[in-house]
C-alpha positions in Angstrom: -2.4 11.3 -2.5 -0.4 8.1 -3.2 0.4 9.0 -6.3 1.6 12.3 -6.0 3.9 10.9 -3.3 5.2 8.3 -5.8 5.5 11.2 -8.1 7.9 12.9 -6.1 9.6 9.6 -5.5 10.0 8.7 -8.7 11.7 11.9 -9.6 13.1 12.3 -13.1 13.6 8.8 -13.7 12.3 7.2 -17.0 13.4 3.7 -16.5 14.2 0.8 -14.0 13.1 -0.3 -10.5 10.6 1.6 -8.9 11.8 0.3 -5.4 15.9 -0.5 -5.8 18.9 -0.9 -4.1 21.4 2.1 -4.1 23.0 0.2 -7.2 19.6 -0.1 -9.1 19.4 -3.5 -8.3 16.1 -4.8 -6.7 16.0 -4.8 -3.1 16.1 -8.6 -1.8 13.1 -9.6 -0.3 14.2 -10.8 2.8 16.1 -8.2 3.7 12.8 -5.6 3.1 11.1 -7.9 5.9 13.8 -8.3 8.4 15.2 -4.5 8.3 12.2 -2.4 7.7 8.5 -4.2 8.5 9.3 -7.4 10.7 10.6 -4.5 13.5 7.5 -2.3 13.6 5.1 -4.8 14.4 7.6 -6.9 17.3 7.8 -3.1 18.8 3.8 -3.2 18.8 3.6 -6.5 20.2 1.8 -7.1 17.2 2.6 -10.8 15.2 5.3 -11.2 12.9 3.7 -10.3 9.1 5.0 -10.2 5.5 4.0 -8.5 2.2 0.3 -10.2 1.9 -0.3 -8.1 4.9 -0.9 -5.0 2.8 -3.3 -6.7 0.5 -5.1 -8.0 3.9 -5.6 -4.9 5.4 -7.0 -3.3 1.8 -9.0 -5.9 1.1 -10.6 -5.9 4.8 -11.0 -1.8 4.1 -12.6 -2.0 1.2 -15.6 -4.3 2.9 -15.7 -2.2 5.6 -16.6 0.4 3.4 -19.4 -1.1 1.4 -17.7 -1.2 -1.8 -19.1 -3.1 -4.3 -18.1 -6.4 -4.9 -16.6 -6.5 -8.8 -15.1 -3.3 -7.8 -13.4 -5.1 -4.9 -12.3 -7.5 -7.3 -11.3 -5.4 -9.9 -9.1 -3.7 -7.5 -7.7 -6.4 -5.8 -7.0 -8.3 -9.3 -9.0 -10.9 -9.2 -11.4 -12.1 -11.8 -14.9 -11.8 -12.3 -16.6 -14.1 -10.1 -20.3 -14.4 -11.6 -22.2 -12.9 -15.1 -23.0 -9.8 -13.0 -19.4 -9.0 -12.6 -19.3 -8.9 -16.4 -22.6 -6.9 -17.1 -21.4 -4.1 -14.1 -19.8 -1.1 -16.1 -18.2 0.2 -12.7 -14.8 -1.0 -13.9 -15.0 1.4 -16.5 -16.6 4.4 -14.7 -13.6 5.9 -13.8 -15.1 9.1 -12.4 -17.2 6.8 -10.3 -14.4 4.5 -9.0 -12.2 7.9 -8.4 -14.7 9.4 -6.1 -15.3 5.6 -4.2 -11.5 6.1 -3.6 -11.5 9.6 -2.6 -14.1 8.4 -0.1 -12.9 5.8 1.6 -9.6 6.9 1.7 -6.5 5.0 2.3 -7.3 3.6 6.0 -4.1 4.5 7.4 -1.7 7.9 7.5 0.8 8.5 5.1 4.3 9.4 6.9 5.7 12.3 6.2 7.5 13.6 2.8 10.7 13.2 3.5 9.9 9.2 5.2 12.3 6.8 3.3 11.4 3.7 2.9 13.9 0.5 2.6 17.2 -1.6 3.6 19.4 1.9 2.4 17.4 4.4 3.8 18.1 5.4 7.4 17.3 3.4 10.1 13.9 3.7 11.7 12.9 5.5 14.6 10.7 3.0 16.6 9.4 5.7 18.7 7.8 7.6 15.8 6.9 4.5 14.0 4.6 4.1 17.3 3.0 7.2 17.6 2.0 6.6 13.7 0.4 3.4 14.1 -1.5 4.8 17.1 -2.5 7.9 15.5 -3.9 5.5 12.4 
């Protein structure tokens, strides 16, 4: 699902950025916090967060959905942490690691197709951004 939105993102393109500023450039990284994600969770009452967030919340999905633990890894880019780790063929299995995917899902709802994301898309409607969060 994630990539087939990315897909259709992407477009036609064949180079550059995959996330850019309206010139191509990439988008600065402060003002991706402050315009886009530091709103949503103030609106929620929820603390102040940046990027690692993301990699928070997958990491804490994955656990709570019994993945194995070099596939956890593998997926969050770490390395192998004991000789087990190198003698598991799950990284490989990518039929097997598909269908783990498939069944855990995402944890979250993806917004809708025509959702744009950044500092030059337009500006977010709080209200919406709520109902998505409690809908998640």
């Amino acid at each position: 699902m994630v990539a087939a939105i990315l897909r259709d993102f992407i477009g036609d393109r064949k180079e550059g950025l995959l996330f850019r500023s309206k010139t191509g450039k990439p988008l600065s990284r402060s003002n991706v916090l402050r315009r886009p994600l530091h709103p949503v969770p103030a609106k929620l009452n929820q603390p102040k967060c940046g990027a690692h967030a993301f990699r928070r919340f997958r990491l804490t999905w994955l656990r709570k959905n019994d993945v194995p633990k070099d596939l956890e890894r593998f997926w969050m880019g770490h390395e192998d942490e004991e000789i087990g780790d190198r003698y598991s063929k799950l990284k490989q299995d990518v039929e097997f690691r598909q269908a783990g995917a498939k069944k855990m899902g995402l944890g979250f709802e993806l917004p809708g197709k025509n959702c744009v994301v950044g500092p030059n898309g337009p500006k977010i409607e709080f209200q919406s951004v709520q109902e998505m969060a409690a809908s998640a």
